[in-house]
C-alpha positions in Angstrom: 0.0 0.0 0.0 2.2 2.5 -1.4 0.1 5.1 -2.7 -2.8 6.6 -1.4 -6.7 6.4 -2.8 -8.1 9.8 -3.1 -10.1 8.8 0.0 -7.2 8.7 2.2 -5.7 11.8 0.7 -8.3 13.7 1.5 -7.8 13.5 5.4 -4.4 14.5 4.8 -5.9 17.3 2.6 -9.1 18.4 5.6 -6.6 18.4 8.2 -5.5 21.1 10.4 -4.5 21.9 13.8 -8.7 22.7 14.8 -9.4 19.4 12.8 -7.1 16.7 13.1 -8.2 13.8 11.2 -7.2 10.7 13.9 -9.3 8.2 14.6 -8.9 6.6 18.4 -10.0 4.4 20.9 -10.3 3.7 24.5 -10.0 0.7 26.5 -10.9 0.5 30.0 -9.3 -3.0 31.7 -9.5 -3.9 35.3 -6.3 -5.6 37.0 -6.7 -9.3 38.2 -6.8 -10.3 41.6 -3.6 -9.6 43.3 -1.6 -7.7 40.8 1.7 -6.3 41.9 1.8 -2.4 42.4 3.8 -2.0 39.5 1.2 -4.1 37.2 0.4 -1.5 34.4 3.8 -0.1 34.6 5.4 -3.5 34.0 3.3 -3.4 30.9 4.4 -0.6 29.3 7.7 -1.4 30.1 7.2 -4.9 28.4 5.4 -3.2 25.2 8.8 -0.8 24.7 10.8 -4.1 24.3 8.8 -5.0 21.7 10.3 -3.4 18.5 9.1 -5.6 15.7 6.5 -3.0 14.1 4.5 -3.7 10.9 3.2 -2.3 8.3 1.3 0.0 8.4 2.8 1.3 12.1 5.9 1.3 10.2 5.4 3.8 7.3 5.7 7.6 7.3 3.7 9.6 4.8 5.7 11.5 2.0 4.8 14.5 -0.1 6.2 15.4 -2.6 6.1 18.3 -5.4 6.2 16.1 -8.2 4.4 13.1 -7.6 1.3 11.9 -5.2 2.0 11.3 -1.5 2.8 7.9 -1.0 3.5 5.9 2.3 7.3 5.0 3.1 8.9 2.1 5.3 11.0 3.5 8.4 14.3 1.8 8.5 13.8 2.6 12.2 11.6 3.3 15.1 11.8 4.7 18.9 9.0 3.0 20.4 9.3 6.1 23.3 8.1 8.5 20.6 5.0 6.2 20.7 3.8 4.9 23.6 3.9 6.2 26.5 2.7 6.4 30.1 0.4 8.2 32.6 -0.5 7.7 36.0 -3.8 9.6 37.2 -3.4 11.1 40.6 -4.9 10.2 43.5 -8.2 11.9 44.6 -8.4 13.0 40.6 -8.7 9.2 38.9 -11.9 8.8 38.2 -14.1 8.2 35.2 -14.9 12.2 34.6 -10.7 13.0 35.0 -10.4 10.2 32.5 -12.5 11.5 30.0 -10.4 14.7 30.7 -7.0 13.0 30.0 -8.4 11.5 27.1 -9.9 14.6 25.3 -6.7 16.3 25.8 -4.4 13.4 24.0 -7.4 12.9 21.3 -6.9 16.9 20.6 -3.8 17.6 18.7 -2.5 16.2 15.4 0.2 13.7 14.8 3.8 14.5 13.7 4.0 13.3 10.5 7.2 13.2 10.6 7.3 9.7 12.2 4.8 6.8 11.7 1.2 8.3 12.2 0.0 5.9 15.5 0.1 6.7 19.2 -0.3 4.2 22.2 -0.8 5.5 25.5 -1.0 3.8 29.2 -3.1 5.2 31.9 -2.4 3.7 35.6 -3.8 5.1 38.7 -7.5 4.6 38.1 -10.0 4.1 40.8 -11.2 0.6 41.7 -8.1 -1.3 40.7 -8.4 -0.4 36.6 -6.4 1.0 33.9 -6.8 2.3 30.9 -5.1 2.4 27.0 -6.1 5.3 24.5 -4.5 4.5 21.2 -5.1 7.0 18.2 -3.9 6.6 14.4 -4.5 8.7 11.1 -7.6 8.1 9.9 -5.6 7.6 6.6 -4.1 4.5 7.8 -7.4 2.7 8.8 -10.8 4.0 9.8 -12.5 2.8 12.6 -14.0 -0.5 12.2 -10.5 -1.8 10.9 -8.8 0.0 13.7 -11.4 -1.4 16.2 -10.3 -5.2 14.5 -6.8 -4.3 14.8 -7.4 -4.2 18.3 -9.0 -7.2 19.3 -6.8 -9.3 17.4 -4.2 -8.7 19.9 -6.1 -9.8 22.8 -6.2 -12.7 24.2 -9.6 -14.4 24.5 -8.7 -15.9 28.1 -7.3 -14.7 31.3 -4.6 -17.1 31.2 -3.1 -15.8 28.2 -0.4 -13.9 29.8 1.7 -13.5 26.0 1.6 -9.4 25.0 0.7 -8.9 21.4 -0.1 -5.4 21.0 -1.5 -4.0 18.1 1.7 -2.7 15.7 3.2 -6.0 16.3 0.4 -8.1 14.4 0.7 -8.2 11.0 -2.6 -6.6 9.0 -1.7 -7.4 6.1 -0.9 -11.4 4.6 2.1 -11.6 2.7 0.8 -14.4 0.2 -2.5 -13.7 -1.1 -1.1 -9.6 -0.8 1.2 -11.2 -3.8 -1.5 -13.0 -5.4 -3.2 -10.3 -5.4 -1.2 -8.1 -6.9 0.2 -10.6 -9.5 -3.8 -10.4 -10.5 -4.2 -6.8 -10.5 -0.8 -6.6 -13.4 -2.1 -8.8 -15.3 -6.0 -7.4 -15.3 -5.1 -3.5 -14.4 -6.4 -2.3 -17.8 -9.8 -4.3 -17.7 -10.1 -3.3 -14.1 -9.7 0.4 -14.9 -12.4 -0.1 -17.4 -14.8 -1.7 -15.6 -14.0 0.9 -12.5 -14.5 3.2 -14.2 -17.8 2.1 -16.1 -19.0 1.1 -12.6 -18.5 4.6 -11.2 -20.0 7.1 -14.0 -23.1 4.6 -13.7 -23.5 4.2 -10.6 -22.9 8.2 -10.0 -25.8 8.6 -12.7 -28.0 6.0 -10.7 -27.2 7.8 -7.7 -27.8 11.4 -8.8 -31.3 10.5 -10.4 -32.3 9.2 -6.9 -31.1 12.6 -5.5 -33.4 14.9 -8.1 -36.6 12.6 -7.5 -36.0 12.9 -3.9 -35.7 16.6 -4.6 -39.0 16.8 -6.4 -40.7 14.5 -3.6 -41.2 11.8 -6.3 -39.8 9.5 -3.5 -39.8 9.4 0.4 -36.6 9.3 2.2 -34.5 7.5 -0.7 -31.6 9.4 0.9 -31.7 13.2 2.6 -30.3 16.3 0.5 -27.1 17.5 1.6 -26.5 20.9 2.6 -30.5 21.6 1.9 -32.9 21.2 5.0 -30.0 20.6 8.0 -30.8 24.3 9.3 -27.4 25.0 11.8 -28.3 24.2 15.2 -25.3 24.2 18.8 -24.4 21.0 16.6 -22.9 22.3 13.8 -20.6 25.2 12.6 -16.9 26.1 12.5 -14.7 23.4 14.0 -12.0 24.5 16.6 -9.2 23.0 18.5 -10.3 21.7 22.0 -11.9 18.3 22.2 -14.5 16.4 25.4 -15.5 13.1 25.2 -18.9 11.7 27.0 -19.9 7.9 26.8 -23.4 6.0 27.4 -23.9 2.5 28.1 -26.9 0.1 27.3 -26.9 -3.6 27.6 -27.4 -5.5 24.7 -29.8 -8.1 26.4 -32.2 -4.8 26.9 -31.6 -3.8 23.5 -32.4 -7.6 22.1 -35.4 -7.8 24.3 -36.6 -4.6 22.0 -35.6 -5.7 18.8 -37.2 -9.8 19.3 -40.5 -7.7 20.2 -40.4 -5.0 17.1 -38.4 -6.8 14.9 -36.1 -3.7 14.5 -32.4 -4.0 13.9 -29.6 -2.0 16.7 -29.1 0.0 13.9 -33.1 0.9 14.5 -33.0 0.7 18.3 -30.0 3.1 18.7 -30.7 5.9 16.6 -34.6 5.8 18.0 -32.4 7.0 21.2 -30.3 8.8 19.7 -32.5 11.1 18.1 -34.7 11.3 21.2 -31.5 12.8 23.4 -30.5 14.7 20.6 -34.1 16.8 20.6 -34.0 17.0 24.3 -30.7 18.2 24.3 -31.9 21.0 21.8 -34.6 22.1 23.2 -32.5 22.8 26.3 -30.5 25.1 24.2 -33.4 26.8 22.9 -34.0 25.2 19.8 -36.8 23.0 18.7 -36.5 21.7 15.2 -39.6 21.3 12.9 -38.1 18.7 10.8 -36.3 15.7 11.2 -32.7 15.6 12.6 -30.3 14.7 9.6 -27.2 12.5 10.4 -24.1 11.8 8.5 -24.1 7.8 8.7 -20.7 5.9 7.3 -21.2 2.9 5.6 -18.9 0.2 4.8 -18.0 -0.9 1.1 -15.5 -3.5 1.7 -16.4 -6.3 -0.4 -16.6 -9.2 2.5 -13.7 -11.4 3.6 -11.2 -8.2 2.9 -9.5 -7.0 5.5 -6.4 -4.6 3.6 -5.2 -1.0 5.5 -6.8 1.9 4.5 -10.3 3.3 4.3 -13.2 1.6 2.4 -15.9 3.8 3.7 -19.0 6.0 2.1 -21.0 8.7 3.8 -24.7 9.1 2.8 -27.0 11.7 4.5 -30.1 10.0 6.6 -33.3 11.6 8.1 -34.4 10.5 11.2 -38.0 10.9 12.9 -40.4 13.5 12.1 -40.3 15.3 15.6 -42.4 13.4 18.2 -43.4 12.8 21.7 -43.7 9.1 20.9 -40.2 7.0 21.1 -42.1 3.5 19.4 -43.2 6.4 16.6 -39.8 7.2 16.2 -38.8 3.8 16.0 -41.5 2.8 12.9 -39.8 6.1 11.4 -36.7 5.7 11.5 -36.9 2.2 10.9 -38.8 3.3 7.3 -36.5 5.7 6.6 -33.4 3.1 6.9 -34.8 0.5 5.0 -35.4 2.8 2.5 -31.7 3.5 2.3 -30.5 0.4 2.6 -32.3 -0.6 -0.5 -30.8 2.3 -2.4 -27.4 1.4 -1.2 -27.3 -2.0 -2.4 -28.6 -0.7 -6.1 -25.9 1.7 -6.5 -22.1 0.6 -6.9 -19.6 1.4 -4.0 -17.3 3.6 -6.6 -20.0 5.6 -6.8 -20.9 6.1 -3.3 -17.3 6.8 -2.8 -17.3 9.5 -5.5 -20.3 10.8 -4.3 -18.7 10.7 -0.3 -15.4 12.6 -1.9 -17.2 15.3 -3.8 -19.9 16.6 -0.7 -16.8 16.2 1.7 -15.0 18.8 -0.5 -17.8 21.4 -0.7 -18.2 21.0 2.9 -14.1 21.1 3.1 -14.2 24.2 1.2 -16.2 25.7 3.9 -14.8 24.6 6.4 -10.9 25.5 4.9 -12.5 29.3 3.9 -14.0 30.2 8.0 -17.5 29.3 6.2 -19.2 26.6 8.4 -21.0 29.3 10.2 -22.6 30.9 7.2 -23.5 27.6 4.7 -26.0 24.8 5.5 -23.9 22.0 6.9 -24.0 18.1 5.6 -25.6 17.4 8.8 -26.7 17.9 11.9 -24.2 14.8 13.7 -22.4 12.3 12.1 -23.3 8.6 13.7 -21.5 5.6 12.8 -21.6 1.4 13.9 -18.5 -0.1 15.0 -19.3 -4.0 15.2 -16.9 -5.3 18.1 -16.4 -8.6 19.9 -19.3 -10.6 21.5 -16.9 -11.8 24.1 -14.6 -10.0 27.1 -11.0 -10.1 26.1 -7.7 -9.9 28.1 -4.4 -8.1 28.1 -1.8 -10.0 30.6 -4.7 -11.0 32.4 -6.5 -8.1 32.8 -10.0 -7.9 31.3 -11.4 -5.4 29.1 -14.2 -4.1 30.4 -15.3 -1.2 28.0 -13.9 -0.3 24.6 -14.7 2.8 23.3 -14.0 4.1 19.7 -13.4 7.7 19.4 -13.7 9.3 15.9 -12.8 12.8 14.2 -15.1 15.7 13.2 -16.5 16.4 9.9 -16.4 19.8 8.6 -19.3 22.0 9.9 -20.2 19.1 13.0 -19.2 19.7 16.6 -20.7 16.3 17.3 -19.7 12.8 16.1 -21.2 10.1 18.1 -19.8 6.6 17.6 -21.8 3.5 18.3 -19.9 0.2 19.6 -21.1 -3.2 20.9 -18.6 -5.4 22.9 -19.2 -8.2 25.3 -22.9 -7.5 26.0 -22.9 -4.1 26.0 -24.0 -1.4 23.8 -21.6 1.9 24.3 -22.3 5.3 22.7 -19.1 7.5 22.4 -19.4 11.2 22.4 -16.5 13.3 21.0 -17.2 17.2 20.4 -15.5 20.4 19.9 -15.0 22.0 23.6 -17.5 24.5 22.8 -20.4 22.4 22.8 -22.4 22.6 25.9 -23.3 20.4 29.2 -21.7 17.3 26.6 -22.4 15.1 30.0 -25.9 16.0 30.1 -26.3 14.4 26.3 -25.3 10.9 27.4 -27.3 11.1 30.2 -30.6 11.5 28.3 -29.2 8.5 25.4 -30.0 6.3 28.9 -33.5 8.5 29.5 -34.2 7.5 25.7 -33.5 3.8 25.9 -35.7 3.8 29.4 -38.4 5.7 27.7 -38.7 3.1 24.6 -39.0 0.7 26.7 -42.2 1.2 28.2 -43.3 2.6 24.7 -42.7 -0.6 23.1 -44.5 -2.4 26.4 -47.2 0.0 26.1 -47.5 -1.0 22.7 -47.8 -4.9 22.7 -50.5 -4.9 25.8 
């Protein structure tokens, strides 16, 4: 993976010093029974001495004047400019000084001078945990193949003592990466062909949906961008200065809702979603008369790939007319996502790529010229899925008790809210600009939301 696609460019392109474009993720471990003192010490002690690193923790990007940015192998790499260690003081280590920590490490960019990937160790928690906050250039992987990356070096038991972290696994397999690429010289003209035919169709396909949907010749097909999001405490310019908020939900609560509605998480967590998010409007003054529009990533890796780099599209989505009624909400936005999904699987994935690289530049533009203020955003959030592991996993026998993705802003969004399941639990991860207000007070009502559908749904089957 020498060169880059124009997708991964472009976060190189977008980012700045009030944007960065890093993805990251937080894991919250607890120690096992009678660990030493010097427990989480000892393990970033251990993770210096290893100094094996693959690809891609072992390339720096390039530019040059002459030719497109390509990716480079270090000959060499001081691990100390990588990882590194924290220990929380006592009286200020809990979960709110955590957060704290983490927004400040999530906030500036990487050097690009060395490999684009930090790893950081957090000791000193309350109740015998620990923490690891690891961030990467969103160019390198975005978040679901980051969030894989990560479980693959866990262990799956407690007795797994071996350390494996992530830039010590190798991401990519040498053998079929050959066979591969023996196929792609031998078929590279065809392929361009048939990309290319691919694209310009499926761009066609995609922009006829578009004009019936502006003509209301169809019903939520796919939302308008920069048309009916009306700018809200949510969107604007982006500045430096990040907080990060989480919400929980067990996923046995979350089943129990989707046996008796036949609705999908997907369904389930934006019903809350959109609930908090008018709540946490209307405490700023704003009550919107149509429904919130979210940026939602979707994936278009063919299945059974698992290469570096990013293989994502992002397609607007309305949400629920505004309602008092959560199970309302739910038939809504469950119509409305169908309705996508549908439209998704007609249209090729060059083309929703193309279309994801052209409306992130106008909104780039914006952003790049002081403009977010002024032009209608993409959006009023972004919201994406990370899939996780259905299982707790271990590092020197500590379990992992939470893991929490933690994404980077779009331009004109102060919001991006990242959904991730893991070991029976459904987490919501909040990361915002620092100007966005009472950021705690948002998670809280995700929990008010989940509570209040609940009884909605039960009110509904009696």
């Amino acid at each position: 993976m020498n060169k880059l696609s124009l997708l991964d460019l472009g976060f190189f392109i977008a980012e700045s010093q009030a944007s960065p474009k890093h993805v990251g993720g937080l894991l919250i471990c607890k120690k096992p029974p009678k660990a030493p003192a010097g427990f989480v010490k000892n393990i970033y002690k251990e993770m210096l001495t290893l100094t094996d690193v693959e690809a891609p923790f072992n390339r720096v990007i390039r530019f040059s004047l002459t030719a497109m940015p390509s990716w480079q192998t270090c000959e060499s790499i001081d691990l100390k400019q990588h990882i590194f260690y924290h220990k929380l003081a006592a009286g200020e280590n809990d979960r709110a000084e955590l957060y704290r920590w983490v927004s400040e490490l999530h906030t500036p960019m990487l050097d690009r001078s060395r490999p684009l990937w930090e790893f950081h160790v957090i000791d000193g928690m309350s109740e015998g945990r620990f923490a690891i906050y690891q961030k990467m250039h969103h160019a390198c992987a975005d978040g679901v193949t980051m969030a894989r990356w990560t479980a693959e070096g866990l262990a799956e038991s407690a007795d797994d003592l071996e350390l494996r972290p992530v830039w010590t696994l190798k991401h990519v397999r040498g053998a079929s990466q050959r066979t591969r690429l023996k196929q792609e010289m031998l078929q590279s003209a065809w392929k361009s062909v048939a990309v290319t035919s691919k694209r310009f169709l499926g761009i066609g396909r995609l922009a006829t949906m578009l004009l019936l949907e502006s003509v209301k010749l169809t019903k939520n097909a796919i939302a308008l961008p920069f048309v009916h999001s009306e700018h809200t405490p949510l969107t604007g310019q982006v500045t430096s200065g990040r907080q990060f908020a989480s919400a929980a939900v067990s996923m046995d609560r979350v089943n129990r809702i989707r046996a008796s509605t036949r609705s999908t998480l997907n369904h389930i967590a934006l019903t809350c979603l959109d609930g908090a998010l008018h709540r946490y409007l209307q405490d700023q003054g704003v009550r919107l008369k149509r429904p919130i529009t979210i940026q939602m990533p979707v994936n278009l890796r063919p299945e059974g790939e698992k290469a570096a780099g990013n293989k994502i599209g992002i397609i607007q989505v309305d949400l629920s007319p505004p309602t008092d009624d959560p199970y309302v909400r739910l038939r809504n936005i469950g119509f409305s996502l169908r309705n996508v999904r549908t439209m998704i699987d007609s249209v090729a994935p060059e083309a929703i790529e193309s279309y994801t690289i052209i409306t992130g530049l106008v909104g780039q533009i914006a952003e790049m010229l002081q403009l977010s203020e002024r032009t209608p955003p993409m959006g009023n959030t972004l919201v994406s899925n990370v899939p996780g592991p259905k299982e707790y996993l271990y590092i020197k026998g500590a379990r992992m008790e939470e893991m929490h993705p933690i994404s980077t802003l779009p331009p004109s969004n102060l919001l991006n809210i990242t959904l991730f399941s893991y070991a029976g639990q459904l987490f919501f991860g909040l990361i915002a600009t620092d100007e966005l207000p009472n950021l705690e007070k948002l998670s809280d009502y995700v929990g008010e939301a989940f509570t209040e559908l609940e009884q909605s749904v039960r009110d509904a089957h009696r």
